[in-house]
Backbone bond lengths (Angstrom), bond angles and torsions (degrees), N, CA, C in turn:
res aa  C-N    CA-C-N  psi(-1)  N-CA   C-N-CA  omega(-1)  CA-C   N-CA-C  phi
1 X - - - 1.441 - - 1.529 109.31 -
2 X 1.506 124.57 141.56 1.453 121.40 -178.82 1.693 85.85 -102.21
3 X 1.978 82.93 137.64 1.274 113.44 147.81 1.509 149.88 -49.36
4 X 1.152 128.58 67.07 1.189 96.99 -167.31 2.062 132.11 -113.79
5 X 1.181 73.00 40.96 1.812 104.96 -172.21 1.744 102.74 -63.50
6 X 1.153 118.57 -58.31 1.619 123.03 172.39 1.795 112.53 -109.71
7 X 1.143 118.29 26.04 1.021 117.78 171.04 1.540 108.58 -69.80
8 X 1.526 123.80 102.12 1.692 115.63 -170.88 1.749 102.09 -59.08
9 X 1.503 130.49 -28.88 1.353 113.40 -178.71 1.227 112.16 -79.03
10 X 1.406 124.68 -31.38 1.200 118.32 171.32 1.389 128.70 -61.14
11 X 1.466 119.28 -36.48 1.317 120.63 162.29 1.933 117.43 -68.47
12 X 1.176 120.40 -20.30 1.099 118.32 -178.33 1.773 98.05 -94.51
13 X 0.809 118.28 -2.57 1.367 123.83 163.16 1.540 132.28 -68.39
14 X 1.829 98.04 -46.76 1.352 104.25 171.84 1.840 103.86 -90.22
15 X 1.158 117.91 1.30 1.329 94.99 -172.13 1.652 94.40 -97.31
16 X 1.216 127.65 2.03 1.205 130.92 162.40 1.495 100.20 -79.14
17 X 0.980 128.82 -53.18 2.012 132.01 -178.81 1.755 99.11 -41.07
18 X 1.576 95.64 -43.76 1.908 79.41 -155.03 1.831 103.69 -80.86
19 X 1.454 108.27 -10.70 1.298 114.52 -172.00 1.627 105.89 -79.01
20 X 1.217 120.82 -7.69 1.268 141.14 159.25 2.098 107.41 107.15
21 X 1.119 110.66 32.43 1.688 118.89 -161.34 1.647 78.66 -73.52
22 X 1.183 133.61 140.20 1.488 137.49 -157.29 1.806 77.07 -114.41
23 X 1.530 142.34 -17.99 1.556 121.24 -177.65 1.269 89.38 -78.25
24 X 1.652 124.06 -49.13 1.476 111.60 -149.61 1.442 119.46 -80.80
25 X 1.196 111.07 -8.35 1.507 143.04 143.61 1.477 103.37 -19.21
26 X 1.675 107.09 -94.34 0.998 113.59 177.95 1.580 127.42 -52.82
27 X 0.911 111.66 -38.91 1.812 111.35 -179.11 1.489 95.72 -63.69
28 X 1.477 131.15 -65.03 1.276 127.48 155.29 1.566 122.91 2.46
29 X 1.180 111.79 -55.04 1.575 114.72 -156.83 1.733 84.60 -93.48
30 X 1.325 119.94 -61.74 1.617 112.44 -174.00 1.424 112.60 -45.62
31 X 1.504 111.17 -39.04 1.770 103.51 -163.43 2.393 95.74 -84.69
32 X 1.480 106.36 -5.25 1.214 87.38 -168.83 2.339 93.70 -100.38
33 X 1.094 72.59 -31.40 2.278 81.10 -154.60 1.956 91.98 -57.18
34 X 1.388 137.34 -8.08 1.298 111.15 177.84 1.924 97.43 -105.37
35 X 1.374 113.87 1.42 1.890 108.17 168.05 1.407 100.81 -82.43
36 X 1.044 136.51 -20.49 1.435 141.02 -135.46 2.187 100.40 -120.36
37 X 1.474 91.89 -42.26 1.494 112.57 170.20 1.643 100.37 -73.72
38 X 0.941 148.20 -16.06 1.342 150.55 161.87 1.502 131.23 -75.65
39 X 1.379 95.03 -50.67 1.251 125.27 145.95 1.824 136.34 -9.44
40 X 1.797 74.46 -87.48 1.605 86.24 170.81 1.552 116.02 -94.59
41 X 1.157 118.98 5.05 1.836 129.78 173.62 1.527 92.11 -72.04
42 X 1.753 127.85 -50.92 1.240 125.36 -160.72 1.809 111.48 -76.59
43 X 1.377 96.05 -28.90 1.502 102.99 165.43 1.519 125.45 -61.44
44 X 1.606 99.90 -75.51 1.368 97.68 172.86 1.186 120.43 -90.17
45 X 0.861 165.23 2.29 1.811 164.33 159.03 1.617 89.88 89.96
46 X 0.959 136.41 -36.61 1.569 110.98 -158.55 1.712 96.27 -94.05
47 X 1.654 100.41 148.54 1.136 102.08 -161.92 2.246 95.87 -102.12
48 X 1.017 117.13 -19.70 1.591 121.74 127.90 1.788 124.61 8.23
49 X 1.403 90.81 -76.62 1.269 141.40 -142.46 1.767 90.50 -82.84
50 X 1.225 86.29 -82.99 1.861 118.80 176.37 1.854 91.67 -33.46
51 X 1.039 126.49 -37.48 1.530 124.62 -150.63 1.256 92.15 -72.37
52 X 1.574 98.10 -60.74 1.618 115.63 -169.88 1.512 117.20 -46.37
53 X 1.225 93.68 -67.46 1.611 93.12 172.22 1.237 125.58 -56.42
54 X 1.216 134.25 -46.04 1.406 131.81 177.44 1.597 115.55 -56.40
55 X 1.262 125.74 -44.80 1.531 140.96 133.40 1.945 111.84 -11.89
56 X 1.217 105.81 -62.22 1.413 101.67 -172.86 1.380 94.62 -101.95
57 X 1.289 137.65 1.12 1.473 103.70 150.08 1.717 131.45 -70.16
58 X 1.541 81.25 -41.99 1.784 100.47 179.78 1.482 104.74 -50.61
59 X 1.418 126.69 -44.76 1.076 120.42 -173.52 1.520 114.54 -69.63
60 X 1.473 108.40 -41.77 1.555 93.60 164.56 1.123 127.45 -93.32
61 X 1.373 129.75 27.99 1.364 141.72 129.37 1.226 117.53 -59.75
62 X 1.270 140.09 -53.81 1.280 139.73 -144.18 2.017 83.70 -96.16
63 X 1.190 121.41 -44.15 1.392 119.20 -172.56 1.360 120.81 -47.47
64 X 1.914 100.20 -54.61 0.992 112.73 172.60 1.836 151.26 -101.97
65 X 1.334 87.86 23.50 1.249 126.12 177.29 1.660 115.50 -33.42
66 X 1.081 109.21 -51.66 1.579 127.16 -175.50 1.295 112.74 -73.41
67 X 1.463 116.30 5.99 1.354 120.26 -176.16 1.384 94.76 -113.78
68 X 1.106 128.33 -42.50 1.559 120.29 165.23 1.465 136.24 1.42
69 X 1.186 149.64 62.92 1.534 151.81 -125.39 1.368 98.42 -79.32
70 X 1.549 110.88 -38.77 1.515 111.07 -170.70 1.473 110.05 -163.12
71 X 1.581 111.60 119.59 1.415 113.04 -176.14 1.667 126.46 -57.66
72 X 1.374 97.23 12.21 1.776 98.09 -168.72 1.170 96.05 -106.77
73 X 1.352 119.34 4.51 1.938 120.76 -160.06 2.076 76.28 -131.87
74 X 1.329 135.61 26.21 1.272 126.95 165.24 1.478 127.46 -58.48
75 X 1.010 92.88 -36.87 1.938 105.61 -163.81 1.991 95.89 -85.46
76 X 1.603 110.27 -51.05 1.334 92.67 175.00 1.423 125.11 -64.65
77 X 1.830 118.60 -12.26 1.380 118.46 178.64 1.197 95.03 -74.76
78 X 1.156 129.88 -34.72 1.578 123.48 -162.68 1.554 101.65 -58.12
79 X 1.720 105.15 -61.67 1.472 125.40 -165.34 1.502 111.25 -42.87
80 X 1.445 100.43 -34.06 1.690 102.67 -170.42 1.219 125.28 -76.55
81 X 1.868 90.09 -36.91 1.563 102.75 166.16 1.572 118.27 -51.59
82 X 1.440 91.11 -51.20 2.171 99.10 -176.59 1.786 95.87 -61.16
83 X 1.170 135.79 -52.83 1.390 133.43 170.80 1.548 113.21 -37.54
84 X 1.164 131.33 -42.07 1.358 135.75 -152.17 1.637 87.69 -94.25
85 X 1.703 134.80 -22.64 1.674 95.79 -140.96 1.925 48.82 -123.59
86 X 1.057 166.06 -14.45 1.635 141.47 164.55 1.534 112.97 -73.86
87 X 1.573 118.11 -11.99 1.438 118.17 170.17 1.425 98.15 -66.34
88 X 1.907 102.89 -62.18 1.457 105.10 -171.00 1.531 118.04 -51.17
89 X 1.224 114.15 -61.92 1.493 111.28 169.96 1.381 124.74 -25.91
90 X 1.656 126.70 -60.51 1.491 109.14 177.36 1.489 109.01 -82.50
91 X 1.051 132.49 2.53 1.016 144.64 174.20 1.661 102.77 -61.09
92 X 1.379 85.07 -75.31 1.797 80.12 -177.02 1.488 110.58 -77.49
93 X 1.201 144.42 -15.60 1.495 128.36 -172.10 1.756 90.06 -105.85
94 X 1.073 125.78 13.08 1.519 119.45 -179.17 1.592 118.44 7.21
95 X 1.815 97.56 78.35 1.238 135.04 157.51 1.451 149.73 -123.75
96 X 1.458 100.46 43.70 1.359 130.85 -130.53 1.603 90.19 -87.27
97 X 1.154 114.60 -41.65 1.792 133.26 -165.38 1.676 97.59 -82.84
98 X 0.997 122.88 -33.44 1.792 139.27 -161.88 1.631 91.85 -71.64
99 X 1.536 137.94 -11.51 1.647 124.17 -165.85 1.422 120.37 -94.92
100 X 1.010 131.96 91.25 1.764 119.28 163.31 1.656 130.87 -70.08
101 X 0.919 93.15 154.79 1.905 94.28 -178.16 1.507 101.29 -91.26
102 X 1.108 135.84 -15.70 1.674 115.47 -163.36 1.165 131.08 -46.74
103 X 1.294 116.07 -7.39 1.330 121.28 160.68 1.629 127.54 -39.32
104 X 1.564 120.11 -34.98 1.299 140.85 179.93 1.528 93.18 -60.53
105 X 1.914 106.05 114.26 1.031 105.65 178.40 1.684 124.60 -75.35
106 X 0.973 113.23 166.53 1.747 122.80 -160.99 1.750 83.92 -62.18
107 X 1.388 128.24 -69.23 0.981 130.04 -145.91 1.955 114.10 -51.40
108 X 1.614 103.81 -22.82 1.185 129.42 -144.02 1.732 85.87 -102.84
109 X 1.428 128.87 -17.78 1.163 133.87 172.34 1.462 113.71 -104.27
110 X 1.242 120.80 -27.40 1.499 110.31 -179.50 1.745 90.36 -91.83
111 X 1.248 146.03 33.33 1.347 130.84 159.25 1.469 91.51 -89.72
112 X 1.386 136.21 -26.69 0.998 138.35 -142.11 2.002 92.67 -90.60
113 X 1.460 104.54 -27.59 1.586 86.55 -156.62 1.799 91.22 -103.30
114 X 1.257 110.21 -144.42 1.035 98.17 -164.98 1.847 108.18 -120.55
115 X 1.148 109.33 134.11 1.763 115.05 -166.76 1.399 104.18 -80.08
116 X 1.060 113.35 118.32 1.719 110.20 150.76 1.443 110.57 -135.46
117 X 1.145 113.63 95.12 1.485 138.45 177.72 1.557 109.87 -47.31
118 X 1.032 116.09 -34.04 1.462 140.11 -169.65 1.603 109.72 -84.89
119 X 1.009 103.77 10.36 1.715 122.06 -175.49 0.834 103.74 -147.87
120 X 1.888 152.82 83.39 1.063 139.76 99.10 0.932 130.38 42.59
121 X 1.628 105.37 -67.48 1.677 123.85 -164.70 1.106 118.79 -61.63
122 X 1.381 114.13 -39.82 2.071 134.71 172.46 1.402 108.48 -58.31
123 X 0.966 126.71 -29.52 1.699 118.97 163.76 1.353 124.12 -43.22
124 X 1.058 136.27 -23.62 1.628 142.44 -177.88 1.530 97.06 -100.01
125 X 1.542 123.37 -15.36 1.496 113.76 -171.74 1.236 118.24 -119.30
126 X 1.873 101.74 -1.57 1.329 124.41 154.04 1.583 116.01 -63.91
127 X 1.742 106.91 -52.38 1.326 117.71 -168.69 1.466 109.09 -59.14
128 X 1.230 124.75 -27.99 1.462 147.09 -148.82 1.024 98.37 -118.45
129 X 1.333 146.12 3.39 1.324 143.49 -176.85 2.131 92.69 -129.62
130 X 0.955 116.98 -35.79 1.527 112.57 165.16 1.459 123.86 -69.78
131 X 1.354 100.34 -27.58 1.546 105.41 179.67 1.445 106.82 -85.22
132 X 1.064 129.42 -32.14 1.795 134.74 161.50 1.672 113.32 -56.49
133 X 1.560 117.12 -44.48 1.022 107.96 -172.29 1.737 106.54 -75.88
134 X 1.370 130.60 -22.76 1.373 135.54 -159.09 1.442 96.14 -99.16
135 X 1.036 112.23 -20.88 1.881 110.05 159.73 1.417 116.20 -83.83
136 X 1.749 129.37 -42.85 0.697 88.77 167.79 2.014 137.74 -74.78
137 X 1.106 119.31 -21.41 1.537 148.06 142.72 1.587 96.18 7.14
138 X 1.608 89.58 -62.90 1.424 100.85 -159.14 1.380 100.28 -69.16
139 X 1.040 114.16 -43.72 1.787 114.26 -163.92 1.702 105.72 -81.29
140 X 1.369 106.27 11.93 1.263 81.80 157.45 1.651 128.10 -120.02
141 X 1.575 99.02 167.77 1.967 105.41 -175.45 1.465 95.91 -26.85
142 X 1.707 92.26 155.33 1.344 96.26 163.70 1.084 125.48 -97.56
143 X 1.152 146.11 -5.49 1.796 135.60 130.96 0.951 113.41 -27.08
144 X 1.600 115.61 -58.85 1.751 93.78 -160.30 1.870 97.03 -92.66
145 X 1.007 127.13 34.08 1.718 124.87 165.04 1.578 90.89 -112.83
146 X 1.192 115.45 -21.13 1.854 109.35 167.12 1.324 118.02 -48.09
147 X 1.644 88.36 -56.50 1.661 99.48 -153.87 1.923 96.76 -77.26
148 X 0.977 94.13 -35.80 1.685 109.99 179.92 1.460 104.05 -39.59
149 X 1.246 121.07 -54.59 1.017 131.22 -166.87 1.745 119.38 -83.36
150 X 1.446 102.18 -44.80 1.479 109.90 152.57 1.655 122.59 -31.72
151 X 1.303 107.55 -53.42 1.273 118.23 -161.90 1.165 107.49 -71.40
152 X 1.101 119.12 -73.29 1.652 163.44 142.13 1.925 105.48 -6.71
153 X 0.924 114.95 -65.91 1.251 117.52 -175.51 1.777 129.79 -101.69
154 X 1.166 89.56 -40.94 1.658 118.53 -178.17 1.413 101.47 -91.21
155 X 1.538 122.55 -0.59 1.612 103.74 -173.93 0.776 146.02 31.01
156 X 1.404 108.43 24.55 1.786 128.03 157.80 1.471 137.42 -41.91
157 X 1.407 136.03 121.89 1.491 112.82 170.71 1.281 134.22 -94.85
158 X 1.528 115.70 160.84 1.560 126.85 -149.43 1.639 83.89 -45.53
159 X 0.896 142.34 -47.43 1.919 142.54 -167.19 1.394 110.26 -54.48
160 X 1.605 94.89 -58.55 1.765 92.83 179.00 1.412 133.40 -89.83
161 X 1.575 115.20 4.28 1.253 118.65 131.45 1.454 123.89 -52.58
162 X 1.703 113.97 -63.86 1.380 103.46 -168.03 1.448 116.08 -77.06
163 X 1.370 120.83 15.23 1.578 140.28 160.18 1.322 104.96 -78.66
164 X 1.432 143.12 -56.92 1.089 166.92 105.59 1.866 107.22 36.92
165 X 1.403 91.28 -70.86 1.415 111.75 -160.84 1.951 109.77 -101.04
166 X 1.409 88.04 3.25 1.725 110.98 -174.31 1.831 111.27 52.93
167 X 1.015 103.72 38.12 1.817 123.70 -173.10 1.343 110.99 -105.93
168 X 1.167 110.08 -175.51 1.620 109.25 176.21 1.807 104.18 -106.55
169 X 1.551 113.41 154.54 1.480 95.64 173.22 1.644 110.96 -65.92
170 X 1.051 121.24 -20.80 2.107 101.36 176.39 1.646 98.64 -59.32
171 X 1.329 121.42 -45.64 1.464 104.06 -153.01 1.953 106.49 -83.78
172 X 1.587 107.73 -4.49 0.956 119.80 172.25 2.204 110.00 -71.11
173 X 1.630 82.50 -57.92 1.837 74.11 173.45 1.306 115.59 -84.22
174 X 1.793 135.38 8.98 1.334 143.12 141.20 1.370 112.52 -26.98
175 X 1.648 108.18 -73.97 1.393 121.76 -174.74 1.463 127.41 -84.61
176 X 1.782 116.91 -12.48 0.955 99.54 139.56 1.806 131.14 -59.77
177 X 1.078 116.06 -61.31 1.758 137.19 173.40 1.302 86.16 -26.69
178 X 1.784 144.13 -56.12 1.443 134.77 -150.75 1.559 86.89 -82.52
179 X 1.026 130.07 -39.68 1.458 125.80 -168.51 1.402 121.85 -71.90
180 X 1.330 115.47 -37.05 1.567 124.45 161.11 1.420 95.75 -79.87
181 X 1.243 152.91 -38.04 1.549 123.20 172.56 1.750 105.04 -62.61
182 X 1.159 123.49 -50.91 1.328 107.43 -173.71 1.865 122.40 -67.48
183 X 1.542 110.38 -21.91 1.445 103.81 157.59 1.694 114.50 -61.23
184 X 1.016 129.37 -48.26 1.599 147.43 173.86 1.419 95.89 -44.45
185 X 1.488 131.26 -90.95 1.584 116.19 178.77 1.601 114.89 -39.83
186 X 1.289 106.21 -54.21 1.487 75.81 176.88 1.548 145.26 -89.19
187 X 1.175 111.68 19.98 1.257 126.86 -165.32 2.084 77.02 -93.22
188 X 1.363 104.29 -55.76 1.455 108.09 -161.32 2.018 115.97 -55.66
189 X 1.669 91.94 -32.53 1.378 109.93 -176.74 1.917 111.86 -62.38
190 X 1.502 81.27 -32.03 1.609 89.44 -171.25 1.687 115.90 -96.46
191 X 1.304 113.24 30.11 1.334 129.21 -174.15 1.390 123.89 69.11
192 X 1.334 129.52 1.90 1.655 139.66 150.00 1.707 124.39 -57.28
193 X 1.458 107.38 92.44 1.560 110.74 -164.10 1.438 93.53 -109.13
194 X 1.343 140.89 2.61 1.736 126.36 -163.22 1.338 90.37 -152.29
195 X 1.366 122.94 115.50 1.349 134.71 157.58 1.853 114.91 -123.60
């Protein structure tokens, strides 16, 4: 994934967007709408879904642009925005329980466990150990599959999450910490003892 948190052109890029430069505008929206399309694909699984929202973030990105205080705090304005219109969303269609993660590709979970190539045999307890972890994933709140994912995917820090989430960073790595304890019980509940 490219960085573009201290990228000096990238920040001098959007501070051309908010000044209203209608090119940097556009480069703006291309280099931001496929982090953001990832984003909300990992949230909500439907790719439907993902369209919509990413759609009405951009738009209230691009609207509210000029309110922006400081281009180095961009990515958490973004985040909050995408936070605010997926609160609103299950909010109003109250489908909050209805989301799975399986989207998280296999490959992107077995980095997580442990390889021994030299064993064959761990392949069936790999497969079975990804499919436990992406259920539990799924079953959890959707804040903390936010922040999960923030962290986790988006390479966000504990700050610009809780910028993000208008929180402090402790209560940001709070709810991560509750979210990896609740993958941990249940991975353990459901007969997964070795990761």
């Amino acid at each position: 994934m490219v960085s573009y948190e201290k990228d000096s052109e990238f920040l001098l890029l959007v501070q051309k967007a908010r000044q209203g430069d209608r090119a940097g505008m556009d480069k703006l929206v291309r280099l931001v709408e496929p982090r953001l399309r990832a984003h909300f694909l990992r949230i909500t699984l439907d790719i439907d879904l993902t369209g919509d929202l990413t759609q009405e973030t951009m738009l209230r990105m691009i609207k509210h642009l000029r309110r922006l205080e400081s281009t180095d705090s961009f990515w958490p304005w973004v985040f909050r925005i995408a936070s605010n219109i997926t609160k609103d969303h299950y909010r109003d269609k109250q489908r909050r329980t209805a989301m799975r993660f399986s989207a998280m590709e296999e490959h992107q979970v077995e980095s997580v466990l442990k390889d021994d190539s030299a064993r064959p045999e761990l392949g069936a307890y790999r497969r079975e150990a990804c499919s436990m972890l992406n259920n539990a994933i799924s079953a959890l709140k959707q804040q903390h599959r936010q922040v999960l994912t923030m962290r986790c995917f988006d390479n966000m820090s504990y700050a610009q999450i809780g910028e993000s989430f208008g929180c402090t960073e402790v209560a940001a790595r709070t709810t991560l910490s509750r979210a990896k304890k609740f993958i941990g019980e249940y991975l353990q509940k459901n007969g997964l003892t070795r990761i």
